[in-house]
C-alpha positions in Angstrom: 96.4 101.3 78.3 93.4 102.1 79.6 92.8 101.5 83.1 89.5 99.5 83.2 91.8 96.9 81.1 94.4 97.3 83.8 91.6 96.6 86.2 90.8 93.2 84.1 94.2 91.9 84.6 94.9 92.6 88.0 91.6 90.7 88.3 92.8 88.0 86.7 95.9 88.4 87.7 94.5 87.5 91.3 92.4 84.6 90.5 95.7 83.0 88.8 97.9 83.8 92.4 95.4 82.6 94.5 
């Protein structure tokens, strides 16, 4: 996986926990 995907999802992974 390519980290600027793995950059996407911890994005959006932080929008979704906040």
């Amino acid at each position: 996986m390519s980290p600027i995907f793995a950059s996407i999802i911890l994005i959006f992974a932080a929008f979704m926990f906040t």
